[in-house]
C-alpha positions in Angstrom: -85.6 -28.3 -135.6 -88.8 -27.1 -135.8 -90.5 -24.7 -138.3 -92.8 -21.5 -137.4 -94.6 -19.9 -139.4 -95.0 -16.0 -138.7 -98.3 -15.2 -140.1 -102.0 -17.2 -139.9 -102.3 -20.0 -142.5 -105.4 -19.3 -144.7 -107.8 -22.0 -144.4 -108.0 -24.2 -147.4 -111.5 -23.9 -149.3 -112.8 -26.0 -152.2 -114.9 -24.2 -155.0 -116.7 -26.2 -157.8 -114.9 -26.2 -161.1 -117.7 -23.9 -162.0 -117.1 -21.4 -160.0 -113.5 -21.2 -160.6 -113.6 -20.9 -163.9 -116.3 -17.7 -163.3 -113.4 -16.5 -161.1 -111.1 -16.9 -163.8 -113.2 -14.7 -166.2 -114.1 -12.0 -164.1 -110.5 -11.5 -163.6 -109.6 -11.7 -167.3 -112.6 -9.3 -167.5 -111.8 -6.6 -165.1 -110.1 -3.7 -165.8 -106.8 -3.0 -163.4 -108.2 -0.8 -161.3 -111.4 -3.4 -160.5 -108.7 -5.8 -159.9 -107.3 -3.2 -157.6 -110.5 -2.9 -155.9 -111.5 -6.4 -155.6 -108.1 -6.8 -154.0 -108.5 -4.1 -151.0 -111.9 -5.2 -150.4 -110.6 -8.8 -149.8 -107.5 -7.6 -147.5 -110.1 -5.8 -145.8 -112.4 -9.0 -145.3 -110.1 -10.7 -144.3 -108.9 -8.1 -141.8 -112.8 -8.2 -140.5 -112.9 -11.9 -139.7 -109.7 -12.0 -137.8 -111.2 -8.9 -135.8 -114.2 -10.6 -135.0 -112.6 -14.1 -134.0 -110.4 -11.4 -131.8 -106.9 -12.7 -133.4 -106.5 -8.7 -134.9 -104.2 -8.2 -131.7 -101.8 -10.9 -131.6 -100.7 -9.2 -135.0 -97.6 -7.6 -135.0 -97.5 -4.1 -136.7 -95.7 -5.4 -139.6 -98.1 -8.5 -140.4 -101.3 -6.0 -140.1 -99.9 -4.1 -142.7 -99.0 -6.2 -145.2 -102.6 -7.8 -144.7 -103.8 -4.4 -145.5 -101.5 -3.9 -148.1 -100.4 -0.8 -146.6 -96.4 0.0 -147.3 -94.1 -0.8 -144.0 -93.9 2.2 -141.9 -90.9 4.8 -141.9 -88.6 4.8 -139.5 -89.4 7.7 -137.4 -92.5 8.6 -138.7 -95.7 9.1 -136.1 -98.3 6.7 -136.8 -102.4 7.6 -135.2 -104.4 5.0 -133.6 -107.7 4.4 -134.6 -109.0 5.7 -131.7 -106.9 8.6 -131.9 -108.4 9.5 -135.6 -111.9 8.9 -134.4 -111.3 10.8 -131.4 -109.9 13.9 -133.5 -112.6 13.7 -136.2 -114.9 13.7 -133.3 -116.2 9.6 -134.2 -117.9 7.1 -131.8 -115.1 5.0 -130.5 
């Protein structure tokens, strides 16, 4: 039996003691909605790097958002491309 795993595996990173313990404080520091912040910036990092190593389309729907931190869609409900909302709000595609 085999295991698969249904999402990328973060990479592993090592950060000095240092700079971990600056992490820690900055997050004891912030106020909930930096924290908030900080957070959606990150997904959307993260979101960045996988588009530009062109892994962004072998997500499914559902993984995309939930790396966005977007809720999981309704059933029925009409979704736009990103195309589509450029297109209508007359935006370089």
């Amino acid at each position: 039996m085999s295991v698969q795993r249904s999402e990328p595996v973060e990479p592993q990173t090592q950060v000095t003691v240092r700079e971990l313990r600056r992490l820690r404080a900055l997050a004891r520091l912030a106020s909930p909605q930096e924290l908030a912040d900080a957070d959606d910036a990150a997904r959307v990092e993260e979101h960045d790097e996988l588009e530009a190593d062109g892994l962004t389309a072998a997500l499914s729907d559902e993984q995309a958002r939930r790396l966005l931190g977007i809720p999981p869609s309704e059933e029925g409900a009409e979704y736009l491309t990103t195309g589509e909302v450029r297109r209508r709000l007359g935006l370089p595609l």
